[in-house]
C-alpha positions in Angstrom: 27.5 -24.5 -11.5 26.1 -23.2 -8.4 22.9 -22.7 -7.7 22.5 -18.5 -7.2 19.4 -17.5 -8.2 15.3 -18.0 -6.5 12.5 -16.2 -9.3 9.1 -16.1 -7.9 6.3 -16.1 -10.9 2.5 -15.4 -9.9 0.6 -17.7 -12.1 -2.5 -16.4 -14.0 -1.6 -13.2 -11.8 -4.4 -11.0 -12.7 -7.3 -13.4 -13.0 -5.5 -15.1 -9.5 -5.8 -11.4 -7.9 -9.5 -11.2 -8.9 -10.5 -15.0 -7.5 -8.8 -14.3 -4.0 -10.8 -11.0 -4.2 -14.2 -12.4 -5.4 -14.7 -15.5 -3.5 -17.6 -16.2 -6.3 -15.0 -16.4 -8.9 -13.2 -19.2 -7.3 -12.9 -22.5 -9.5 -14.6 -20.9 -12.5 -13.6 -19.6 -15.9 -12.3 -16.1 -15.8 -11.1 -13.9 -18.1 -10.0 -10.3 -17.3 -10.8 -7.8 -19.4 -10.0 -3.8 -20.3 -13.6 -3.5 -20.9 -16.7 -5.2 -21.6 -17.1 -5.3 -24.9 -17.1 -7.9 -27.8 -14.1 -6.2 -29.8 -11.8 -6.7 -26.8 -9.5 -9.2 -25.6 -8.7 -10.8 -22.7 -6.0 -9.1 -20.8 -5.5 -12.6 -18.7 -7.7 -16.1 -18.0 -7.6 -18.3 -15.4 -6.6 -22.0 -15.3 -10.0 -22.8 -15.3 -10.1 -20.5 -18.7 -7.2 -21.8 -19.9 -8.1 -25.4 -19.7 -10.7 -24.1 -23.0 -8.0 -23.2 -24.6 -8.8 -19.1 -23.6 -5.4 -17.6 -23.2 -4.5 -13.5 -22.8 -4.9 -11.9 -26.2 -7.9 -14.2 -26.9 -11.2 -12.3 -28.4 -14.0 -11.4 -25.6 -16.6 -12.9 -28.7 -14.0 -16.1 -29.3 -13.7 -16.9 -25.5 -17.4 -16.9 -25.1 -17.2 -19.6 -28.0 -14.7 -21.5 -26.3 -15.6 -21.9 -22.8 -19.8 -20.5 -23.1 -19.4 -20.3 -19.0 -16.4 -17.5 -18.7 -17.1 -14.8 -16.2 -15.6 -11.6 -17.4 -14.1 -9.0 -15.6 -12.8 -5.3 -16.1 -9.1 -4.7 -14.8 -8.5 -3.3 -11.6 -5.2 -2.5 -12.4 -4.6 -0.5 -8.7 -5.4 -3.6 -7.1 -3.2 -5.5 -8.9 -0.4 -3.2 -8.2 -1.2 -2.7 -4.4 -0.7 -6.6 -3.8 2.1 -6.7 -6.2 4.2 -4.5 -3.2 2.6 -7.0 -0.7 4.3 -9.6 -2.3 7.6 -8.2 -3.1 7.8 -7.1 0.7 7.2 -10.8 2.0 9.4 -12.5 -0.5 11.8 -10.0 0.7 11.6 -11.2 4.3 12.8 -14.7 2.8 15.3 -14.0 0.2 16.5 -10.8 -0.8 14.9 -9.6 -3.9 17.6 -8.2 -5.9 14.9 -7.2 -9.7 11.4 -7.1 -10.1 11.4 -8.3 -13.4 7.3 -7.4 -13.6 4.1 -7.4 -12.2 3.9 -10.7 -11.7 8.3 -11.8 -11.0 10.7 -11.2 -9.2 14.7 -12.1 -8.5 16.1 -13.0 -5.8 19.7 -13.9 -4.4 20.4 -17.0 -2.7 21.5 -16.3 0.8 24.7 -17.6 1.8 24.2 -21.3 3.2 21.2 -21.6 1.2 22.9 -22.5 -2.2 22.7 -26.4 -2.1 19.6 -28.3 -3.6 18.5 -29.2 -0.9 18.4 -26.1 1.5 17.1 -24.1 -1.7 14.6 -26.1 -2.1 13.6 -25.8 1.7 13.8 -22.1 1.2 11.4 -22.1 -1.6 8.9 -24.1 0.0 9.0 -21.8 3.0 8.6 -18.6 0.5 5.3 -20.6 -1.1 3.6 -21.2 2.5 4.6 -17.3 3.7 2.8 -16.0 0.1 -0.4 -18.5 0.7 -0.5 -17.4 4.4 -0.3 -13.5 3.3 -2.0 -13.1 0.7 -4.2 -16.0 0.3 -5.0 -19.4 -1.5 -5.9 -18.2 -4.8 -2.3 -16.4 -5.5 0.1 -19.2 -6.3 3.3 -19.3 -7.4 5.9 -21.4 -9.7 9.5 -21.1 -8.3 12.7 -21.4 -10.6 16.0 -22.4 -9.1 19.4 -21.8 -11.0 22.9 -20.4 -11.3 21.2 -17.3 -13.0 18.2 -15.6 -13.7 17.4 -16.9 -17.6 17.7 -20.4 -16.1 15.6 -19.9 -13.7 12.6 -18.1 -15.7 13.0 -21.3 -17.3 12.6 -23.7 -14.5 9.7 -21.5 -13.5 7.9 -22.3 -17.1 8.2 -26.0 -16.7 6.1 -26.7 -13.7 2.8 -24.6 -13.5 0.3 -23.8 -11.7 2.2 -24.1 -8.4 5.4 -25.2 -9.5 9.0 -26.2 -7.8 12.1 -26.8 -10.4 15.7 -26.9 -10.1 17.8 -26.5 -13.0 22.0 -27.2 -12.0 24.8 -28.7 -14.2 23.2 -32.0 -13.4 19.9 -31.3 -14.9 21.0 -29.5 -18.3 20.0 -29.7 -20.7 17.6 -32.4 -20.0 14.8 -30.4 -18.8 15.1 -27.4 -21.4 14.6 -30.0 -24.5 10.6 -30.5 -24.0 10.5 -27.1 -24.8 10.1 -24.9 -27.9 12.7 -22.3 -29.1 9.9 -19.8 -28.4 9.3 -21.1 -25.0 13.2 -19.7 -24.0 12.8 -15.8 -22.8 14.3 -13.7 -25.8 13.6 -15.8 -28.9 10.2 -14.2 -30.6 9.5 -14.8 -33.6 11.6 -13.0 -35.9 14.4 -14.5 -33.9 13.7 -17.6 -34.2 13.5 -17.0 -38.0 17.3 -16.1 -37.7 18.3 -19.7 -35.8 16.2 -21.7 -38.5 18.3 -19.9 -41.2 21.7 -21.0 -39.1 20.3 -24.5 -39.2 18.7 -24.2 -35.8 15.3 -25.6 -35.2 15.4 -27.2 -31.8 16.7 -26.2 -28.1 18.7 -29.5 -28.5 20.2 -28.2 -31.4 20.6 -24.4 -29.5 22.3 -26.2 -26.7 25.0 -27.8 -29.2 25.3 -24.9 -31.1 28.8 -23.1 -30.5 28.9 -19.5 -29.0 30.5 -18.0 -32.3 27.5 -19.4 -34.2 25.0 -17.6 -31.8 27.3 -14.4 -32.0 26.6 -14.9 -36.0 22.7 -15.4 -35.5 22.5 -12.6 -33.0 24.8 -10.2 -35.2 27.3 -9.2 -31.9 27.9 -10.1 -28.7 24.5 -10.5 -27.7 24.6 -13.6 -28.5 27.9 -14.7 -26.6 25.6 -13.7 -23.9 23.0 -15.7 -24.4 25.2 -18.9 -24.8 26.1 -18.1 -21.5 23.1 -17.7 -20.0 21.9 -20.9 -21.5 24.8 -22.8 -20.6 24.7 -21.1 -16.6 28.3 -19.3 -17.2 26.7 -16.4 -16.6 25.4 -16.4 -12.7 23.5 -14.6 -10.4 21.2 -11.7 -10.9 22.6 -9.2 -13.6 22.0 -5.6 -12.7 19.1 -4.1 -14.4 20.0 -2.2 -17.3 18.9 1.9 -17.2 15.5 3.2 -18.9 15.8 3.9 -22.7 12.3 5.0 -23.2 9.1 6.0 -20.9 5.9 5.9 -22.7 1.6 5.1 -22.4 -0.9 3.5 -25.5 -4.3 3.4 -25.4 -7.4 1.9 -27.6 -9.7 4.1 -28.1 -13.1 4.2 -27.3 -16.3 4.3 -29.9 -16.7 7.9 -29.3 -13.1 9.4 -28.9 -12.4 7.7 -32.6 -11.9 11.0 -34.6 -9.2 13.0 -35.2 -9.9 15.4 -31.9 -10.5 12.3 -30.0 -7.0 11.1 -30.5 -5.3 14.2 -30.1 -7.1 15.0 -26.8 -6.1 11.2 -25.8 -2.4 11.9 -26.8 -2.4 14.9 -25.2 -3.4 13.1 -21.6 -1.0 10.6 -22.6 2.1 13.4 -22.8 1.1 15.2 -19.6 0.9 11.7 -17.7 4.4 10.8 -19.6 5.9 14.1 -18.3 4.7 13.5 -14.7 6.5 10.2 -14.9 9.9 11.8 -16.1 10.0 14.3 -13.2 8.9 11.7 -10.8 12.2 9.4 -12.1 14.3 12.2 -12.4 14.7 11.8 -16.3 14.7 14.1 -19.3 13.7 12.7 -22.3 15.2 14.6 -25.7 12.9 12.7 -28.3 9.6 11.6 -28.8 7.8 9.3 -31.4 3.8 9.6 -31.8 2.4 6.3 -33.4 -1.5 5.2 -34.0 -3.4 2.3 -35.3 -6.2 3.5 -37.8 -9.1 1.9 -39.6 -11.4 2.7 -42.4 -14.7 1.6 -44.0 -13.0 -0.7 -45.7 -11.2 -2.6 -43.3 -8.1 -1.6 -44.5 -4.9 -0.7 -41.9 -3.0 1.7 -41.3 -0.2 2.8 -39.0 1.6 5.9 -39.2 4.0 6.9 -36.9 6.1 10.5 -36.6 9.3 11.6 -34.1 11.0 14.3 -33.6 14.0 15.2 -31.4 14.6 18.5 -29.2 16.4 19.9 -26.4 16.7 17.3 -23.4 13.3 18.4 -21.1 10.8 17.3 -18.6 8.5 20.2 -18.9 5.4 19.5 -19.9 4.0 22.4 -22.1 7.3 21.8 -24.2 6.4 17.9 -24.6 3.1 19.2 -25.5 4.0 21.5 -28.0 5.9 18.9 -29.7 3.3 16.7 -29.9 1.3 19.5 -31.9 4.0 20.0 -34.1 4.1 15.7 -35.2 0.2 16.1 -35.4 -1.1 17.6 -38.8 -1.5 14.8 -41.5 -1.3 12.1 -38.9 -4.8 10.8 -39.3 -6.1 11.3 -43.0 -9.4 11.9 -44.2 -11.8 8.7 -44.0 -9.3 6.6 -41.4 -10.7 6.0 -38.0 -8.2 6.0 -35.3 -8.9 3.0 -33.5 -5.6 3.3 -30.9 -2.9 5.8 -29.8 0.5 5.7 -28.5 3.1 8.1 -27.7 6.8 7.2 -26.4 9.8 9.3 -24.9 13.2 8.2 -25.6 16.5 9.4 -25.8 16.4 9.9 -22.1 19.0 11.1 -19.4 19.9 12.6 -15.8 19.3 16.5 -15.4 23.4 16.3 -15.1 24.3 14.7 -18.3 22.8 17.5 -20.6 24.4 21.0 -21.6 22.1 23.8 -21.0 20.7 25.7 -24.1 22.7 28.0 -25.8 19.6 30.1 -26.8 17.3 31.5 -23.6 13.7 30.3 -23.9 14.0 28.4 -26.7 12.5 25.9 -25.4 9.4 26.4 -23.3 9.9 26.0 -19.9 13.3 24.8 -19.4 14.5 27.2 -16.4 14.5 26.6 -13.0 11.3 28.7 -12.5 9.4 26.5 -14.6 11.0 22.9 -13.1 9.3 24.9 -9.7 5.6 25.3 -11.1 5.6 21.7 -12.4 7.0 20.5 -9.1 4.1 22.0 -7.1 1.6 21.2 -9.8 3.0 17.4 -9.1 2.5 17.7 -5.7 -0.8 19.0 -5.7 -2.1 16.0 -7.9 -0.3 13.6 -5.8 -2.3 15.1 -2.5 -5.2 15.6 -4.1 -6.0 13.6 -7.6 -4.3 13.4 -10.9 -7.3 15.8 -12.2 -6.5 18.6 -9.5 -4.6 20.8 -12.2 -3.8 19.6 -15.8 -2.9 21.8 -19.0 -6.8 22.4 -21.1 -5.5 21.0 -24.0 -6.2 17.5 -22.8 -9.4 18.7 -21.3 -11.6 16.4 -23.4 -9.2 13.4 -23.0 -8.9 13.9 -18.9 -10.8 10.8 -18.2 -9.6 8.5 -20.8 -6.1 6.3 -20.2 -6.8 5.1 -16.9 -3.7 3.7 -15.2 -2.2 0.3 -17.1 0.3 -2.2 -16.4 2.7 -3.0 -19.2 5.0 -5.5 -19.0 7.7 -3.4 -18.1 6.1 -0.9 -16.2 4.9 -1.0 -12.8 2.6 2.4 -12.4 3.5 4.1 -9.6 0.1 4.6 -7.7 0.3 8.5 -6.5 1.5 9.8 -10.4 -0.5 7.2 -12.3 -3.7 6.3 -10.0 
């Protein structure tokens, strides 16, 4: 196998960010929060955090039990974005990056000459010291080196904070058999119910386990492909597959959790979802409307509602659909404690028919994809508030920009 792929992984990325930042953070507890408040958890910890045993998705009111010295602080998700490009753009000067596989990884291709151990290696260690020089000592990195990019997303797991692995045909499985099933990218929980019903409890036993079996546990060729990956048949950086679904969530706030409170927060959602699909050149010809509610009880509940309609990314059409899924949504005595909305079934302006029927649905001519145009422009140039539709009025402040795990907000449409 040769070696063909380099992934770069920021370790403790947020909480990193916020020590090389805060120079009074540095070597103490941190955990990085949406907001300050008891009922919230940590959105990312430190090492020093981690070390109590505080880890992202911890409780604000647990993590104070665990570690009584944390220091929390609120997300500055702009921030986190703006060094994200820094560090794409000097890794790039190094080894091309071929995927940004988040926030906090990235891909890259071998160069030619650079494929041995050794030279790799060299490479990698030259990468580290260019990231320490440019953006500073707090934001370190573990690099993976393998014949593909599952392999080494794995090598970059083993040795953290500040880690260096490489995983070739010499190495494997060796390496891969201190970890847990869960540890390997793409087995969750549900998953790894499947393999302990095939007989499979351990990556030993993965690694022995034929390709037909994992076909059988994955129900299709998925899981021929993930025996490749495993075994590094597969090499190189796979191109990224296209956007299925564009979307935003948000918890609500004490006082937006009523039923007007959520609407208004869905409607800011759609209009910053729309802004997104114009911006990526996508029509979306479905949308699904979920929420998380509560009531005095403490009993849970969690409808969700979709509906499907002519392929658009016109905003007051998005928005009348969401009135349409609304009624019933949130019923008397529940608390909606979070909202999400998603777009899927999405396309190029060129793979969709026009409408048989003129003006069915709102907004879909060429006049309209002008207005929304300028109105895009206009809140690029001069802020995201400069013209919005009233319905989301009461919501305009609420759903500040987010990084998701797929999603890198782009700063003009979503700062």
């Amino acid at each position: 196998m040769t070696l063909r792929c380099l992934l770069v992984d920021f370790n403790s990325y947020f909480a990193s960010v916020e020590q090389q930042l805060c120079p009074e953070l540095r070597g103490r507890p941190v955990g990085v929060v949406p907001m300050l408040a008891d009922t919230t958890c940590c959105i990312a910890a430190s090492y020093e955090a981690k070390a109590f045993g505080v880890k992202t998705g911890t409780q604000v009111a647990e993590a104070r039990r665990l570690c009584p010295g944390i220091v929390f602080v609120v997300a500055r998700h702009a921030e986190y974005v703006q060094i994200h490009h820094r560090a794409v753009a000097v890794v790039d000067t190094i080894a091309p990056v071929e995927q940004v596989l988040s926030i906090d990884e990235m891909a890259c291709s071998l160069p030619m000459g650079w494929t041995s151990r050794e030279r790799a290696t060299q490479l990698a260690l030259r990468l580290k010291a260019a990231l320490r020089e440019a953006l500073g000592e707090c934001l370190r990195v573990s690099v993976g080196i393998a014949p593909n990019v599952f392999l080494a997303k794995q090598a970059s797991n083993l040795q953290k904070p500040d880690g260096l692995v490489v995983l070739d045909s010499t190495d494997l499985p060796g390496p891969l058999l201190r970890m847990q099933l869960t540890d390997l990218t793409g087995i969750n929980v549900r998953m790894l119910a499947r393999l302990q019903a095939q007989g499979i409890h351990s990556v030993e036993q993965l690694w022995r386990a034929r390709r037909e079996q994992l076909r059988v546990v994955w129900g299709g060729m998925a899981g021929e492909a993930f025996y490749d990956r495993l075994h590094g048949l597969a090499s190189g950086v796979q191109a990224a597959n296209p956007r299925r679904s564009l979307g935003h969530s948000h918890v609500l706030p004490p006082e937006m959790r009523s039923a007007e409170g959520a609407l208004a927060v869905l409607d800011r959602l759609t209009q910053k979802a729309a802004m997104r699909l114009r911006r990526e050149h996508l029509l979306a010809g479905a949308m699904t409307v979920m929420l998380k509610l509560t009531c005095r009880h403490g009993e849970r509940l969690r409808p969700e509602r979709g509906a499907r309609f002519a392929p658009t990314a016109d905003t007051r059409a998005l928005l009348h659909t969401l009135r349409e899924l609304w009624p019933g949504l949130v019923p008397a005595g529940w608390a909606p404690m979070k909202v999400a909305m998603l777009l899927h079934d999405l396309r190029q302006p060129g793979q969709t028919s026009a409408s048989l029927f003129e003006g069915d649905v709102p907004g879909s001519d060429a006049e309209q994809a002008a207005l929304w145009s300028a109105v895009d422009a206009l809140n690029v140039r001069y802020g995201r508030h400069t013209i919005y539709c009233g319905s989301g009025h009461q919501g305009r402040e609420e759903a500040p920009m987010r990084i998701a795990f797929n999603h890198i907000p782009d700063l003009e449409t979503e700062g």
